[in-house]
C-alpha positions in Angstrom: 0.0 0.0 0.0 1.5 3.3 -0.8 0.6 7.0 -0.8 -0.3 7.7 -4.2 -3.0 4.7 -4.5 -4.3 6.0 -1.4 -4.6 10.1 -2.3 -6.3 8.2 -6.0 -8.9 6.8 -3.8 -9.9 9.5 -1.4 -9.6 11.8 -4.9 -11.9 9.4 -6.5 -14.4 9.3 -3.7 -18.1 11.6 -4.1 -18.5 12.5 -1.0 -22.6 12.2 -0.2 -22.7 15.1 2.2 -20.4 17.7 3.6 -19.1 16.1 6.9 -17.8 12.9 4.5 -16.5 16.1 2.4 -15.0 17.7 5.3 -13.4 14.1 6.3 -12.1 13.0 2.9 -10.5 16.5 3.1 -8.6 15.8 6.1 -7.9 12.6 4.9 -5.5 13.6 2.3 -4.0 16.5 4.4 -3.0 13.8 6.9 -2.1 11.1 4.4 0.4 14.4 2.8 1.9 15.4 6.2 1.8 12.2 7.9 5.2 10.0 8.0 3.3 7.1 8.8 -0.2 7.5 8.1 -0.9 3.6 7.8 0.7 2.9 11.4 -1.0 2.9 14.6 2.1 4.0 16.1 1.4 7.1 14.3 -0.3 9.2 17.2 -2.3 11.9 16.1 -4.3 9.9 13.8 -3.7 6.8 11.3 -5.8 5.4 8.6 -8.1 2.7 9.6 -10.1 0.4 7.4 -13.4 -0.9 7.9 -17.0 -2.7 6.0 -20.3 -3.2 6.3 -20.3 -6.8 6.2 -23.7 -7.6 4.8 -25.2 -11.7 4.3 -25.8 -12.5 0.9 -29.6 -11.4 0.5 -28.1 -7.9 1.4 -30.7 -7.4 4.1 -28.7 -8.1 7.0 -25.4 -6.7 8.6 -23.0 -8.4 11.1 -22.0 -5.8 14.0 -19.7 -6.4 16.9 -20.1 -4.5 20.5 -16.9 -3.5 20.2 -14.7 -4.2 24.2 -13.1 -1.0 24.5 -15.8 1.6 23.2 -19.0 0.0 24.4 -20.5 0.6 20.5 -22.2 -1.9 18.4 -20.2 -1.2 14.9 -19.4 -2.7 11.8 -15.5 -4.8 11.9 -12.6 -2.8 11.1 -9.5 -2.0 12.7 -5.7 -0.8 11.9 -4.0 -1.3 9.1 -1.3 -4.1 8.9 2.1 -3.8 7.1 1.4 -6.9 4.5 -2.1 -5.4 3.9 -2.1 -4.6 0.2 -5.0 -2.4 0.4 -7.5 -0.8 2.3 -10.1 -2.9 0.5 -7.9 -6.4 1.9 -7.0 -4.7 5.6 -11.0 -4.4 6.0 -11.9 -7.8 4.4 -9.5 -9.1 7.0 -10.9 -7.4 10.0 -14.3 -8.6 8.2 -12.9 -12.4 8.9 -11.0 -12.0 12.3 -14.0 -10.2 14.0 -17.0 -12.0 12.7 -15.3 -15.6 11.4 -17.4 -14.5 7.8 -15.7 -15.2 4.8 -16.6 -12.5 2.1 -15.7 -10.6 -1.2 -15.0 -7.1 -0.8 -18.0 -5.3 -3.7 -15.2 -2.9 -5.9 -12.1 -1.9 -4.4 -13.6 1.8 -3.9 -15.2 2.9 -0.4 -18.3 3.6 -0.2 -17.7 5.7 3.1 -15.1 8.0 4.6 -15.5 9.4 8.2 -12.8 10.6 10.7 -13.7 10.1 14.5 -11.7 10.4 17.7 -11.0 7.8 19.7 -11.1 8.8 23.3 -7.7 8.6 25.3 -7.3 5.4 27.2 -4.4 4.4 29.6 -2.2 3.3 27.6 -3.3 5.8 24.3 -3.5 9.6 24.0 -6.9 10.8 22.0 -6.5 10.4 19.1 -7.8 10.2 15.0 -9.3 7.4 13.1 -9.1 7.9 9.4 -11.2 5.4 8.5 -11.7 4.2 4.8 -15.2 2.0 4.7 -15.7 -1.0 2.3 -18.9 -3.4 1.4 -18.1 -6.6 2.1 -20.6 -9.3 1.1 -20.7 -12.5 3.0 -20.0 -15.7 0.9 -20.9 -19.6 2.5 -21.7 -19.9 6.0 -22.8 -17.0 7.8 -22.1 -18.5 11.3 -21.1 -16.0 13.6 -17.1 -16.3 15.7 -16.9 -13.9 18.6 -13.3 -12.5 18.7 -11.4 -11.1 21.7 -12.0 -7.8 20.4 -15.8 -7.8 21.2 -18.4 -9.0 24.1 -20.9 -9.5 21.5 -21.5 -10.1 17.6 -24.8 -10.8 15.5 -26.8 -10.1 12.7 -28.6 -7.0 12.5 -31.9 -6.5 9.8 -30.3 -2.9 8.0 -33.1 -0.6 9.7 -32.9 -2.0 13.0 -28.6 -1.9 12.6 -29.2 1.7 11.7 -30.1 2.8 15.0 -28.0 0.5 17.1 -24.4 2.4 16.8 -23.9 6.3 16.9 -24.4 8.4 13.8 -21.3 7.6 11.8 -22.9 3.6 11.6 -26.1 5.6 10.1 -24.2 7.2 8.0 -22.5 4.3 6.5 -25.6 1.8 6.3 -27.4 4.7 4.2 -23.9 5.1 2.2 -24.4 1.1 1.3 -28.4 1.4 0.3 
């Protein structure tokens, strides 16, 4: 994963209102200032990647209740160093989070939002730059709990819309 393929994708990207404009914006002032935008080690704020992981009628979403943050959101985390894209880092969090095997729909977002991540103990506040993929799930769609989560389940897309905090509504009605 490199710069260039990165600023081509947020450049690429129609925002659908102006706080996604206002994120994809400071997106690509990051990703130009940044030394290591793609590492968690980065501080201030790093890329993240993330999907709606959706079953195959398209009518149902898989959310996790995420440990550290008390939400209900859709799998995603940091980016890894043999990630080749931000398309395969969120199809990866996809399977480590919800045990779903999927296929990423395009290799273009369909959602950017930056959020802060409140300071913890070991972590000073910091920014999420997260990139948002559509996943569909393809076999089984047994559920794994990971360490990262108390909970995980299915979701019908209305009732998903209203369990997280606006940026989960934001995505869903990015992906409809």
């Amino acid at each position: 994963m490199n710069h260039d393929d990165v600023a081509a994708l947020l450049v690429a990207h129609v925002p659908a209102d102006a706080k996604e404009e206002a994120d994809r914006r400071l997106m690509l002032d990051f990703l130009s200032r940044l030394p290591e935008p793609f590492s968690s080690r980065q501080v201030e704020a790093h890329f993240t990647a993330s999907a709606l992981a959706l079953d195959a009628a398209r009518a149902r979403t898989s959310l996790v209740l995420h440990r550290k943050l008390g939400l209900w959101l859709q799998p995603g985390g940091h980016v890894e160093e043999d990630d080749s894209t931000l398309a395969a880092a969120a199809l990866r969090e996809v399977r480590e989070e919800t045990g779903l095997a999927g296929a990423v729909q395009g290799e273009a977002p369909i959602h950017l939002d930056v959020h802060e991540i409140p300071e913890r103990p070991d972590m000073p506040p910091h920014l999420h730059l997260d990139v948002r993929f559509l996943v569909v799930a393809t076999g089984a769609e047994d559920l794994v709990l990971s360490e990262e989560s108390n909970d995980v389940r299915w979701w019908q897309l209305a009732e998903a819309a209203g369990a997280g905090d606006e940026s989960l509504s934001r995505l869903i009605r990015a992906a409809v």
